[in-house]
C-alpha positions as CSV (number, residue, x, y, z in Angstrom):
1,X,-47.6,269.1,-47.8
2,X,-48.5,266.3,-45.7
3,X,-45.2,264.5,-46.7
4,X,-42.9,267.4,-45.9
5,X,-44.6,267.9,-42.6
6,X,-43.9,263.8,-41.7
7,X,-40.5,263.9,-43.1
8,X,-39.6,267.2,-40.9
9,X,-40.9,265.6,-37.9
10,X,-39.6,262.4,-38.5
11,X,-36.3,262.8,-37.1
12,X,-38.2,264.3,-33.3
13,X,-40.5,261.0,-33.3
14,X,-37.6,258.9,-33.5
15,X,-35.7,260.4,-31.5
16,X,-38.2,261.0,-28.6
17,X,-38.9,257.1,-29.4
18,X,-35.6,256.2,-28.4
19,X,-34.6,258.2,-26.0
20,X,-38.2,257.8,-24.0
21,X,-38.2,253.8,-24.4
22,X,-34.3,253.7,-22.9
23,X,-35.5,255.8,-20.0
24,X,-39.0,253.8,-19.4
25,X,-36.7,250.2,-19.7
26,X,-33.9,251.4,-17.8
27,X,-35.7,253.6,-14.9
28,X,-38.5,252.0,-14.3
29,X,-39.2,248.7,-16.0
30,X,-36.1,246.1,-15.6
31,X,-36.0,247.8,-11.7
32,X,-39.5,246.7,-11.3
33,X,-39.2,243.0,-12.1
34,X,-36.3,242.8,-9.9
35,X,-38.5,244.4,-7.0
36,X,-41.4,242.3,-7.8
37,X,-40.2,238.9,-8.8
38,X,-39.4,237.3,-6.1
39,X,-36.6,235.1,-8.2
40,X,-34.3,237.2,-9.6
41,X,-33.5,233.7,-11.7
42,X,-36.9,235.0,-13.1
43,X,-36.0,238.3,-13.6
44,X,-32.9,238.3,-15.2
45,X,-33.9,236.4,-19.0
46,X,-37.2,238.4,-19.0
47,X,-35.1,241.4,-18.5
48,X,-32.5,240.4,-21.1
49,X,-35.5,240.0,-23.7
50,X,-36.8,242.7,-23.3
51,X,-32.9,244.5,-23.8
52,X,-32.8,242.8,-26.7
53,X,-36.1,244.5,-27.9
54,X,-34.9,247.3,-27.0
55,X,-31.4,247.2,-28.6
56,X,-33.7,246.8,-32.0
57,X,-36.1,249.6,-31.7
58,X,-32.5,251.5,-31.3
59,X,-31.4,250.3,-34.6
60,X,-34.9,251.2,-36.1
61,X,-35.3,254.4,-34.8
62,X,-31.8,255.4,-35.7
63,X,-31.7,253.9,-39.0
64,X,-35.0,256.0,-39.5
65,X,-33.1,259.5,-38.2
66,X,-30.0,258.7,-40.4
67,X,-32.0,258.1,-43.8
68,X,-34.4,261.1,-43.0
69,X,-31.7,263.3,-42.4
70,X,-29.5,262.4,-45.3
71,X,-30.7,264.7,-47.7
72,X,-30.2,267.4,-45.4
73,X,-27.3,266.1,-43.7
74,X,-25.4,270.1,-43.8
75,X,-28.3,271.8,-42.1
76,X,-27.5,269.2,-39.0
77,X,-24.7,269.6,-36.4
78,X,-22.2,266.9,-37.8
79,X,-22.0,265.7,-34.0
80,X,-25.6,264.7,-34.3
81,X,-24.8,261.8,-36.7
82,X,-22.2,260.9,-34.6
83,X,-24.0,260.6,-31.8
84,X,-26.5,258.3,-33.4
85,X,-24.2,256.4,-34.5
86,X,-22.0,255.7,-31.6
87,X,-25.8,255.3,-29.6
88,X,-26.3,252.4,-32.0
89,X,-23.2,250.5,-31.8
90,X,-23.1,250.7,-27.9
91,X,-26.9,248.7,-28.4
92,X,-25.4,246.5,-31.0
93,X,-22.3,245.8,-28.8
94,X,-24.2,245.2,-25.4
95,X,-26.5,243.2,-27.5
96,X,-24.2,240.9,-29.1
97,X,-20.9,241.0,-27.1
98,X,-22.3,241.6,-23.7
99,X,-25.7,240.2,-23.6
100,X,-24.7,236.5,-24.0
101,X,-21.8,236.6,-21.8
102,X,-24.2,238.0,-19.3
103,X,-26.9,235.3,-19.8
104,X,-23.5,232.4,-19.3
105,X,-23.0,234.1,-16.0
106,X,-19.9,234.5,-16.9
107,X,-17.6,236.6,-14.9
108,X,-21.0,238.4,-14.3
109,X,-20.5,241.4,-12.2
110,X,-18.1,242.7,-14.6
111,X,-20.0,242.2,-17.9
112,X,-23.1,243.4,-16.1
113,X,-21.0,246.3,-15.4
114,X,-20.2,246.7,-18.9
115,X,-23.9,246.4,-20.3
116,X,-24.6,248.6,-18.0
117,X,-22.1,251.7,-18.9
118,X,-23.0,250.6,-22.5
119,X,-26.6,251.5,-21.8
120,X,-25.8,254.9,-20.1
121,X,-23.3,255.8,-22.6
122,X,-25.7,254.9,-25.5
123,X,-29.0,256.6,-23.1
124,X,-26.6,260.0,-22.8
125,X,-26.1,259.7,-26.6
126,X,-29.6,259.7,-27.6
127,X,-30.4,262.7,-25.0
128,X,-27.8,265.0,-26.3
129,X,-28.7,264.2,-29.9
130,X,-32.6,265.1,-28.5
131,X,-31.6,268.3,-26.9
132,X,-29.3,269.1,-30.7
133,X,-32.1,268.4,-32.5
134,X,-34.9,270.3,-30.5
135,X,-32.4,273.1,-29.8
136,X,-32.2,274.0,-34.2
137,X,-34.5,276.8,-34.1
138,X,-36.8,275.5,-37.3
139,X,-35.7,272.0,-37.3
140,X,-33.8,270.0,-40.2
141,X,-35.6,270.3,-42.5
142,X,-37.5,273.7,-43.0
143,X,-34.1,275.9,-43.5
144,X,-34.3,274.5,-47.1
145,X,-37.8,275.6,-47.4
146,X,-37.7,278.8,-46.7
């Protein structure tokens, strides 16, 4: 039993993960080293590393969602998967396309730009996938219990 109960809740941890670590990094934490560090030459790479954390706990937690749903992959909106997915590859992409032209300063304002709609785009992803997933009345995996 205790098995079934972690596996359907699973997919709500990881998503809640996600979507409340995008919102604590990009509301509130990257914001306040720019406030309070007086260099924003200071800022910027501590900022970047901790993007590139975050672009990783991405991958985890929707690596985790995808292989906990598999099994029960007809019970879940089809959109739901898609929405993971395209979340991950907007972290993967402003990880390893925008990230470094960011830290070369290159052309910056419009990379930053870039990252930045990446991150929204990928945030909005993970917050509809949320409000799917908490909106299933008994969740994805319980309809094939019952």
């Amino acid at each position: 039993m205790a098995l079934a109960a972690t596996r359907q809740r699973l997919p709500f941890f990881a998503l809640a993960l996600w979507w409340g670590s995008l919102t604590a990094l990009g509301a509130w934490v990257v914001p306040i080293l720019f406030i309070h560090l007086s260099n924003p030459g200071l800022a910027g790479p501590l900022a970047a590393r901790l993007f590139a954390a975050q672009t990783w706990l991405s991958v985890i937690c929707g690596l985790l969602l995808l292989m906990s749903t598999r099994r029960h992959a007809s019970e879940l909106m089809p959109s739901l998967t898609g929405l993971v997915l395209a979340a991950m590859l907007m972290a993967l992409l402003a990880e390893l396309a925008v990230a470094p032209r960011i830290l070369l300063r290159q052309n910056l304002s419009a990379w930053h730009s870039l990252g930045s709609a990446m991150y929204v785009v990928q945030w909005v992803c993970v917050s509809l996938a949320l409000w799917k997933l908490i909106g299933q009345k008994t969740g994805p995996h319980t309809q094939s219990q019952q």
